[in-house]
C-alpha positions in Angstrom: -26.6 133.3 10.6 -25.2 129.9 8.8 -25.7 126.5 10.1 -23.3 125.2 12.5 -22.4 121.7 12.6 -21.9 119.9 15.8 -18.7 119.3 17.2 -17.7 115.4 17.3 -16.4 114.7 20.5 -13.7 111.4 21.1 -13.2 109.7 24.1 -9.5 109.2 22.8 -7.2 110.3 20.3 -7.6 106.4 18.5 -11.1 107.3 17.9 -9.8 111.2 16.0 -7.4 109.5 14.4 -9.9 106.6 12.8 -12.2 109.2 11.8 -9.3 111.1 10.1 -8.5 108.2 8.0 -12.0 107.5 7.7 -12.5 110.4 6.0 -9.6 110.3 3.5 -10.8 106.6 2.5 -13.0 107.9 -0.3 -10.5 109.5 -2.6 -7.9 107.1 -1.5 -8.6 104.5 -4.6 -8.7 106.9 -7.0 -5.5 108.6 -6.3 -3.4 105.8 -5.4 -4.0 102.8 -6.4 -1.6 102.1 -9.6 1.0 103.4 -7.6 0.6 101.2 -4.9 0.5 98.4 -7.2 3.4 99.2 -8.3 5.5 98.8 -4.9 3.1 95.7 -4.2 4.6 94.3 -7.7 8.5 95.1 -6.8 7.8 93.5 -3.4 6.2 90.4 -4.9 8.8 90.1 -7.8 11.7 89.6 -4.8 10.0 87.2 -2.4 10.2 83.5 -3.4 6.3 82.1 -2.0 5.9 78.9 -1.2 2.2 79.2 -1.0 1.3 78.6 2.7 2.8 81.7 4.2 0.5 84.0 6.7 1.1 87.3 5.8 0.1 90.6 7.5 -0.1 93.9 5.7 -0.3 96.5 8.2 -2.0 99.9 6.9 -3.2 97.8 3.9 -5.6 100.3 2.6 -8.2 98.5 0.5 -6.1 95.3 0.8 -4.8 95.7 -2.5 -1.9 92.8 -1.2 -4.0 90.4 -1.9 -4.2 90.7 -5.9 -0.3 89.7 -5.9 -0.1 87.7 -2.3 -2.0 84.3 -0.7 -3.0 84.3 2.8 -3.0 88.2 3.2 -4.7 89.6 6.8 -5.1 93.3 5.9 -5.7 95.6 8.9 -5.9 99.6 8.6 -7.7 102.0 10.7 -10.7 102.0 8.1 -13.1 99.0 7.7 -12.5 99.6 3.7 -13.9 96.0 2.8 -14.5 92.5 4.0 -11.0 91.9 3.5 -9.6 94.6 6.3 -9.9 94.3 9.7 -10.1 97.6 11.6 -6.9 98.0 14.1 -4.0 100.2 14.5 -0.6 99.3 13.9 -0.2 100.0 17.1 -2.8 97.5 18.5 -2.6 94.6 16.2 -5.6 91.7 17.1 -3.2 88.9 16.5 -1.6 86.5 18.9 2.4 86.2 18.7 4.1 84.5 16.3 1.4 84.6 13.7 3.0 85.8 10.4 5.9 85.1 8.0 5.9 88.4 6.6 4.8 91.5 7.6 4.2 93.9 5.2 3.7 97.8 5.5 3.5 99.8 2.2 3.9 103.6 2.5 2.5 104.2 6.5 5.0 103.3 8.6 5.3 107.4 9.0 1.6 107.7 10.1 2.4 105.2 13.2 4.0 105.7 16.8 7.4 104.4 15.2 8.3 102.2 18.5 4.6 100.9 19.4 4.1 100.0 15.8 7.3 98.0 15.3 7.1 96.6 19.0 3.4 94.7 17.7 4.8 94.1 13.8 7.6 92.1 16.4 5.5 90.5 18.2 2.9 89.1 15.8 5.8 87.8 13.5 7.0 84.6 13.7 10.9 84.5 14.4 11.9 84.0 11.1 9.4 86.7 9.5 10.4 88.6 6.5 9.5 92.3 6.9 8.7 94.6 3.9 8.3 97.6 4.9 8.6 101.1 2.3 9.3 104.4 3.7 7.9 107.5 1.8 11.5 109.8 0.9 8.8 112.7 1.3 8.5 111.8 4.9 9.5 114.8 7.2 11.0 111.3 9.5 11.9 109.5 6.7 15.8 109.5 7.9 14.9 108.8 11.6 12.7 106.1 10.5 14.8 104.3 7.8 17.9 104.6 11.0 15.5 103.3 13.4 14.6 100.2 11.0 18.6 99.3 10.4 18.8 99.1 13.7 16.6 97.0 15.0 16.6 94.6 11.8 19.0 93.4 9.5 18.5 94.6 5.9 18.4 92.1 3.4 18.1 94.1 0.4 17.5 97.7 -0.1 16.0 99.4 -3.3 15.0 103.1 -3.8 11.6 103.0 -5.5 10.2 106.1 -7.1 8.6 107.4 -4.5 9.6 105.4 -1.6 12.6 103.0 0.0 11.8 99.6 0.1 13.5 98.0 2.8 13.4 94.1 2.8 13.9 93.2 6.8 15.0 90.3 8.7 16.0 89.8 12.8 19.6 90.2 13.1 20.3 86.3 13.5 18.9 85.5 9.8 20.4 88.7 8.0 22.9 86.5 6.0 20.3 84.7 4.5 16.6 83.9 4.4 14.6 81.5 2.0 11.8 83.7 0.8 14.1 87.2 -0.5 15.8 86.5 -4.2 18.0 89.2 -5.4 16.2 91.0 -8.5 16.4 94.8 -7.4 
């Protein structure tokens, strides 16, 4: 007879999920750093800093953001370093109005769509910039780029290699706003 390891029991499907992630974390580096990079560059090379902007990068991973970005808050369901804060997209520890840009590199698809954009919303500060890449491979890739048109107005649009990167504004600054130059 072969050993049987004990079932983990949750209180809540937060605490599965955090696990889940958990245990994907060690592999993560190895397998997707460069191109994450890559996006993180293509997002940096379009947004003019001025050096003082808070930004939030939601599903950060290792918090590889803050090799291109200043002022980066990284928050991910994995404690990956001193860098990251442990939260869900969906429960983000930040008071309103806390960020000029909000960024969230391919894992907007692993969130509750509505609940996740509801707190990216609320933490932002009305003029926020929003960044946010959608993995084409996505089985709600269509629903969710639709659902992020919708609520935002798009600013630029490119179609990366492996994702859509979506440059995002409220509706009442679409025309225009100071920190997106046009290089895609």
């Amino acid at each position: 007879m072969g050993l049987r390891t004990p079932r983990l029991r949750f209180k809540s499907g937060r605490a599965r999920l955090f696990m889940y992630y958990e245990t994907l974390s060690s592999g993560y580096e190895a397998l997707h750093r460069e191109e994450q990079l890559h996006k993180l560059r293509l997002i940096r090379e379009n947004i003019q800093l001025h050096g003082d902007e808070r930004i939030l990068d939601v599903g950060c991973g290792p918090c590889w953001s803050r090799e291109l970005f200043p002022h980066v808050i990284g928050i991910d369901p994995v404690h990956y370093n001193e860098h990251v804060i442990q939260a869900s997209a969906e429960s983000i520890p930040f008071p309103a109005q806390s960020f000029d840009i909000i960024l969230c590199v391919t894992t907007i698809h692993h969130f509750e769509l509505d609940k996740a954009l509801a707190e990216m919303k609320r933490v932002a500060k009305n003029d926020a910039l929003f960044v946010i890449t959608v993995l084409k491979k996505a089985s709600l890739f269509h629903r969710i780029v639709e659902q992020l048109q919708q609520e935002f107005g798009t600013l630029l649009e490119t179609d990366g290699t492996q994702d859509n990167i979506l440059f995002l504004v409220s509706k009442q600054h679409q025309t225009n706003h100071p920190l997106v130059s046009t290089k895609l």
